[in-house]
C-alpha positions in Angstrom: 86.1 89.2 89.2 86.5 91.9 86.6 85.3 89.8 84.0 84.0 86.3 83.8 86.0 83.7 82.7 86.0 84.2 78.7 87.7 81.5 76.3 89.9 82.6 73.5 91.2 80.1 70.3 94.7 80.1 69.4 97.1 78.4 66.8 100.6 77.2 68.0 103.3 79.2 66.1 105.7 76.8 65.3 108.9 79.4 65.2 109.5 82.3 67.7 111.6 85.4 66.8 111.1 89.4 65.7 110.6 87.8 62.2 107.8 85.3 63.3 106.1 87.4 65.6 106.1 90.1 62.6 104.8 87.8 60.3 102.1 86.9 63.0 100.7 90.4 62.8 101.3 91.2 59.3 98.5 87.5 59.6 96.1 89.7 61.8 97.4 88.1 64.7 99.1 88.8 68.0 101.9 87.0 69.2 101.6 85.2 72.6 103.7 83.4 75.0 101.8 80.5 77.7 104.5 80.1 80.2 104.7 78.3 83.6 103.3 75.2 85.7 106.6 73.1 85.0 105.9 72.9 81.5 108.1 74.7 78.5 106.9 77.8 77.3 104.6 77.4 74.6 104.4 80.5 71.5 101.1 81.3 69.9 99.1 83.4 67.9 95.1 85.1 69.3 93.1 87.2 67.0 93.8 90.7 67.4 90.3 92.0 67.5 89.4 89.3 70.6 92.8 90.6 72.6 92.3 94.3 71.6 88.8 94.0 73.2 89.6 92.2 76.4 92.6 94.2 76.9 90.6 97.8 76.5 87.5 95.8 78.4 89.3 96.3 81.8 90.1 93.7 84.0 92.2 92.0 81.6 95.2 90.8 84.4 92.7 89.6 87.0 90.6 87.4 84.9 91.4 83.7 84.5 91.2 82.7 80.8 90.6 79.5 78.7 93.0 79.6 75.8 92.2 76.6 73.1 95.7 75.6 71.4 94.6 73.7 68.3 91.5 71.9 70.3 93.9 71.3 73.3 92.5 73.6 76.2 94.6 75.3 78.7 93.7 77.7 81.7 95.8 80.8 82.3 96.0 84.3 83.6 97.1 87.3 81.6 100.3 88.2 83.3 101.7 91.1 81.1 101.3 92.5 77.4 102.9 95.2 75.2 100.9 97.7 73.4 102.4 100.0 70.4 103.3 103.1 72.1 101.8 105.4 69.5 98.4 103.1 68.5 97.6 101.3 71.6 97.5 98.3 69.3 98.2 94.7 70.9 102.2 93.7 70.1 102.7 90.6 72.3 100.6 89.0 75.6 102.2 86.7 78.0 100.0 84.2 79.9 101.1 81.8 82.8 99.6 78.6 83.2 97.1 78.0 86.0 96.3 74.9 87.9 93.7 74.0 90.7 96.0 75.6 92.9 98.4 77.7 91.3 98.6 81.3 94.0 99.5 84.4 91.5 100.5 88.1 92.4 98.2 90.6 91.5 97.4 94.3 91.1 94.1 95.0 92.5 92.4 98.6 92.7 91.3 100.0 96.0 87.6 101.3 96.1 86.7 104.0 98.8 83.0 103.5 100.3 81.1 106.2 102.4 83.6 109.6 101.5 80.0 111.5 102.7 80.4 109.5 107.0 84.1 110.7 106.9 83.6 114.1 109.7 86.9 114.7 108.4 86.1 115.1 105.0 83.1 117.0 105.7 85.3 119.4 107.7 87.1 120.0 104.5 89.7 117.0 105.3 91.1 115.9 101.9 91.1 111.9 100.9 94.9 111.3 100.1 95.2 107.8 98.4 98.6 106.6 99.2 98.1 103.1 96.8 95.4 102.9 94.6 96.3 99.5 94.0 97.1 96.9 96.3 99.7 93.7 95.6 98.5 90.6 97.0 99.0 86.9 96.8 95.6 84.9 95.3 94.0 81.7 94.0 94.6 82.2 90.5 90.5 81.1 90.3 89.6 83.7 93.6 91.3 87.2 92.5 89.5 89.9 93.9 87.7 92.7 91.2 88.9 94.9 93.9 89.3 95.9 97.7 87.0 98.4 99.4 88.4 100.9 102.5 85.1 102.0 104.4 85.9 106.1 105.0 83.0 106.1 108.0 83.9 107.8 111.0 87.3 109.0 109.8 88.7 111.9 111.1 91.7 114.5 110.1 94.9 113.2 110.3 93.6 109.9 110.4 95.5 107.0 108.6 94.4 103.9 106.8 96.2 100.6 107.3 96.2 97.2 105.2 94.8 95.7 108.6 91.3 97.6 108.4 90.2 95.9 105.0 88.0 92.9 105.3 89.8 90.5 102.5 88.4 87.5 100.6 89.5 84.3 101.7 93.3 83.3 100.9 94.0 86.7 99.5 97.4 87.9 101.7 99.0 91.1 100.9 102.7 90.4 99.3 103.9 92.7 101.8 103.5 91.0 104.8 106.2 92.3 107.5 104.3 95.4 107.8 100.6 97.4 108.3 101.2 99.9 105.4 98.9 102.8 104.6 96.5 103.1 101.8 94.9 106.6 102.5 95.0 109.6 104.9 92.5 111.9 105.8 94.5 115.1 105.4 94.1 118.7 106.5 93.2 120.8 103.1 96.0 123.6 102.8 93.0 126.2 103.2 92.5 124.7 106.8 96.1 124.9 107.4 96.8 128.4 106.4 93.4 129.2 108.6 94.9 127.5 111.8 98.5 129.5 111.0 96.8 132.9 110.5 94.6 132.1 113.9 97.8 130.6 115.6 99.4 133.9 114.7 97.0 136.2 116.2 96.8 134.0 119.7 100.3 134.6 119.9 100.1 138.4 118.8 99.0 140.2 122.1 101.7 138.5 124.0 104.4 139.8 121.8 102.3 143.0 122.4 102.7 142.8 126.0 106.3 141.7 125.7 107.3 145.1 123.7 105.7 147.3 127.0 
């Protein structure tokens, strides 16, 4: 994980609504939603400074979190939050409840390992990431910090596929009825227009020979 497992303190709110949730940050605070595990949604309020901080911290969605309500304590995962569009300041955060065994859909980044064993790289082949983040299906206590493609041996023209990443333990890609591709090797366009030009002059004393 990104992050380990942090705990953050938060009062109930006890009414919901624009006008609440303003008055919540007029308080210092930011709004926030616990939703999920059978259970009615439940509005609160987290100190901005602690949320700004994890937010901008990284690995804010993919880190399981203890939030204490009033003294009661609850396990959730950040799901989704809103930031002002102009300060980057924390407007609202939703959090869904997580149990023992509670799978959650993730975004996790794709790391590329050993770019300098690629022979197509070396022979000016370009890395082309085709997802540079992966959705999968995880134990909301098991969510990978990320995934890492191994670029040894790969060669131009060479594609990457879901199926050639080792993954963690009950970690499944959402999208299962197919082997998609994360990267290509590809030709640079330098390379290409080299192969064109020699192409060109291969094919230049037959047309030769075709005009006598």
């Amino acid at each position: 994980m990104s992050q380990a497992s942090y705990e953050l303190k938060a009062e109930a709110r006890e009414q919901v609504g624009k006008g609440s949730a303003r008055a919540v940050r007029r308080d210092g605070k930011v709004p926030a939603v616990i939703y999920g595990d059978k259970q009615p949604p439940l509005a609160i309020a987290l100190s901005y400074k602690e949320i700004f901080y994890k937010i901008h911290g990284g690995g804010f969605l993919t880190t399981v979190a203890t939030i204490d309500v009033d003294g009661k304590k609850i396990q959730v995962l950040p799901k989704d939050y809103q930031l002002d569009p102009v300060r980057d300041f924390p407007m609202h955060v939703d959090f869904l409840r997580v149990g023992k065994n509670t799978l959650v859909s993730v975004d996790v980044p794709v790391h590329f390992i050993n770019e300098e064993k690629s022979p197509g790289i070396k022979r000016g082949g370009v890395l082309n990431v085709v997802r540079h983040e992966v959705e999968f299906l995880c134990p909301a206590n098991a969510i990978p910090e990320f995934i890492t493609v191994d670029l040894d041996g790969t060669e131009i023209g060479q594609s990457l596929h879901i199926s050639a990443v080792k993954l963690p333990e009950g970690v499944k890609p959402v999208i299962s009825d197919r082997d998609f591709t994360i990267a290509t090797i590809a030709g640079s366009s330098a390379m290409k227009s080299e192969e064109g030009e020699a192409a060109a002059e291969a094919a230049a004393p037959a047309d030769e020979s075709a005009e006598k």
